[in-house]
C-alpha positions, 0 to 999 in steps of 0.5 A: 792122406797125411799132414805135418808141419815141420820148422825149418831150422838151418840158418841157410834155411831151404837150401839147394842140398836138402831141397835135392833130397826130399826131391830125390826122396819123393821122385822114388815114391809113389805118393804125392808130396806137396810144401807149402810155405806162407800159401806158396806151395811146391811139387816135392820131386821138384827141386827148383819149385822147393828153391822158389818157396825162399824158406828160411830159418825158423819157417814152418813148412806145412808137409801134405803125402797122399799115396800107398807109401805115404808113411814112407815118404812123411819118414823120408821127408822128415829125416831130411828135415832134421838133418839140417840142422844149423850149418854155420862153419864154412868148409872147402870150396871144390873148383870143377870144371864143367865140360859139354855144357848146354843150357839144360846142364845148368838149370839144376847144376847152377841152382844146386851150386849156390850155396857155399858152407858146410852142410851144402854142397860147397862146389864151384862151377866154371862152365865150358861148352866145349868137350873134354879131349886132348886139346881142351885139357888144359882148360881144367888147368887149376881145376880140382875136378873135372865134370863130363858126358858120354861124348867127353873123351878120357883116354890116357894122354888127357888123364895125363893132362888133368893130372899135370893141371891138379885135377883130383877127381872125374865126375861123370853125369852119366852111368857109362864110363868107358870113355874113361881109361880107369887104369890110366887114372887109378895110376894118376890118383884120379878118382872116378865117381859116376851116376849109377842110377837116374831115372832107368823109367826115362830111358826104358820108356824110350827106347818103347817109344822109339821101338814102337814108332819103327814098328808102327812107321810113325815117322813115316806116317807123320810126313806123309800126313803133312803131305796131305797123304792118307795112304796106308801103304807102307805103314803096317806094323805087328801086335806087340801083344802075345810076342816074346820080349828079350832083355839083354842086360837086366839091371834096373832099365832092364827091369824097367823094360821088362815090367814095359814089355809085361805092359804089353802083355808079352812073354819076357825072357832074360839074359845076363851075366849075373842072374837076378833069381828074384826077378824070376821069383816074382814072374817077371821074367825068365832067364835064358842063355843069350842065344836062346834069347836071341832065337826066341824074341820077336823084340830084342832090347838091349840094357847091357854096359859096354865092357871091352875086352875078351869076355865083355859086351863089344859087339854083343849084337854081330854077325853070328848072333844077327843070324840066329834071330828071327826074320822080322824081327825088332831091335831097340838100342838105348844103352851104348852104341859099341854093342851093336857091330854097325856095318854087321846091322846095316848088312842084314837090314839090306837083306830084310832081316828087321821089321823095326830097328830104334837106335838111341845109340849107335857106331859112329854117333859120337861126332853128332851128339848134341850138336847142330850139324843141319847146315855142314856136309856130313864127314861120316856115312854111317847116320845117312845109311842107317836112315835110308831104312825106312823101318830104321829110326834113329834119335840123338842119345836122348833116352835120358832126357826128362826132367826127372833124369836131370834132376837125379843126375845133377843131385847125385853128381853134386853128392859124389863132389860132396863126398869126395870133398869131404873124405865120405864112402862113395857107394856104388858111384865109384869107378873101379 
């Protein structure tokens, strides 16, 4: 365990923007990071209980790390503290448009905005509930940004509309962008910044879950039990233990899966179109042509980006690569829905071809995401026939869906606003 105490020098004192970072900063450690200030204490990977200890200039904060990485973290903690500093020069304010909103958006985004002045993040908000698409365009209208999810459309004719309103820059809150045309916005001098990574534990975790839910009939065995029905039948599932996992994609969720799936005690094989040899190294995993991959695994996870185009990832699962699988074998999605030709899954699930299929995303998604339609008739067929598959479960683009995830997404984004702001390298968050 180690103990220091650090004064708090800023004349903002705690404010939301170093209060991002050390929560950014211990949500990757493994020790645990406690502040406390005048017998008030905070969680350190939590952003909103570091607000609430109200620190001001000149209080002494008294810093607690226990854990394996606990020189590390007291580092980290205590570079964030000395770059604080007193801010005292007011900058520019970025205006954003912020579309999709839902409740959960502002419990981090809100309280990362407060603050206005050099040194914070200096951005305004102005929250709209409704997506981005060619008829809500010229809600960002005077907007210098426009803030947008997975189901935000950006093809051209709305890139033409943000830039005909003065908007300067996209910012994704998601690690996808293919709901964005780049070349459109490249010709319009729109910068594109996304969220490169969050929390890949949140989604790798997930998509498990769901998998093993499918496997297991869970969501069947949980209505038959409120049924008041003890019966087994149709409810048996298959040992993950000893079975071959296949990763396609291996970036960091991959790898997240991957470690997941070892968990288990499974073999895993890997493929991708760039290689990361220190996986192998390590035994993690070992790399593979894609059909082989596809031949060998009794699980098949999916972590790939979508990429359009001849060379890229749409419909990395069709027909042909449906065919070489195992019969029974199990499918999980949580990345992106176009890399899995839907009427080419539904045509081997009525053929018995899968024990368990977990689609966090699938064709034909983006009219349900995150919106409430228990009460309409359904315009689309494609959930319903998915459902009627007992061994099929389905959730809402969800796999992101943690605090921790949030917490990420709202600090990185409002660090690419920040940077764009203020003329600073954008890194990896750069759409190109």
């Amino acid at each position: 365990m180690k103990k220091f105490q650090v004064v708090v020098k800023c004349s903002l004192g705690i404010h939301a923007r170093p209060a991002a970072q050390i929560a950014q900063a211990c949500s990757n450690l493994r020790a645990a990071v406690t502040l406390e200030v005048d017998n008030e204490t905070a969680q350190g990977n939590n952003v909103l209980e570091i607000l609430n200890l109200h620190a001001p200039k000149g209080a002494t904060v008294n810093v607690t790390v226990d854990g394996p990485d606990e020189e590390e973290a007291a580092q980290q903690i205590q570079a964030v503290f000395d770059a604080m500093g007193p801010k005292e020069k007011k900058g520019s304010v970025l205006k954003v448009a912020f579309f999709g909103t839902k409740d959960y958006d502002r419990l981090y985004f809100s309280e990362l905005a407060k603050d206005k002045g050099e040194g914070t993040y200096n951005v305004e908000l102005k929250y709209f509930s409704s997506r981005l698409t060619d008829e809500t365009a010229h809600l960002a209208n005077g907007y210098d940004a426009v803030c947008i999810f997975v189901n935000d459309e950006a093809p051209r004719s709305v890139i033409e509309q943000l830039h005909d309103g003065g908007v300067r820059l996209i910012l994704l809150r998601c690690a996808g962008f293919n709901n964005v045309d780049k070349k459109a916005a490249a010709e319009y001098g729109i910068t594109v910044l996304r969220v490169s990574a969050y929390s890949p534990y949140a989604v790798a975790e997930h998509a498990m879950a769901t998998l093993q839910a499918a496997n297991r009939r869970l969501h069947k065995a949980y209505n038959k039990v409120r049924d008041n029905n003890f019966d087994l039948t149709g409810l048996l599932g298959v040992d993950l233990h000893n079975k071959v996992a296949g990763i396609l994609g291996t970036g960091r969720i991959g790898q997240c899966m991957a470690r997941i799936c070892k968990g288990y005690g499974m073999t895993v094989i890997g493929w991708d179109a760039f290689p990361n040899k220190k996986l192998e190294e390590e035994g993690l995993l070992t790399y593979a042509s894609k059909e082989e991959v596809l031949k060998r695994s009794d699980l098949i996870s999916i972590h790939a980006p979508l990429i359009m185009g001849e060379g890229g990832t749409y419909h990395l699962i069709d027909e042909k690569a449906i065919s070489l699988m195992k019969d029974d074998v199990m499918l999980t999605n949580a990345a992106r829905g176009g890399l899995i030709d839907t009427e080419a899954l539904i045509a081997a699930l009525k053929k018995g071809k899968f024990h368990a299929v977990a689609l966090d995303v699938y064709e034909g998604e983006d009219a349900n995401v995150y919106t409430d339609h228990s009460f309409d008739v359904p315009t689309e067929d494609v959930t319903g026939r998915l459902l009627m598959f007992p061994q099929v479960i389905l959730t809402s683009h969800q796999a992101f869906f943690t605090r921790e995830a949030l917490q990420a997404i709202a600090t990185v984004t409002m660090e690419n606003a920040r940077n764009f702001n203020e003329g600073r390298p954008f890194g990896a968050a750069e759409v190109k």
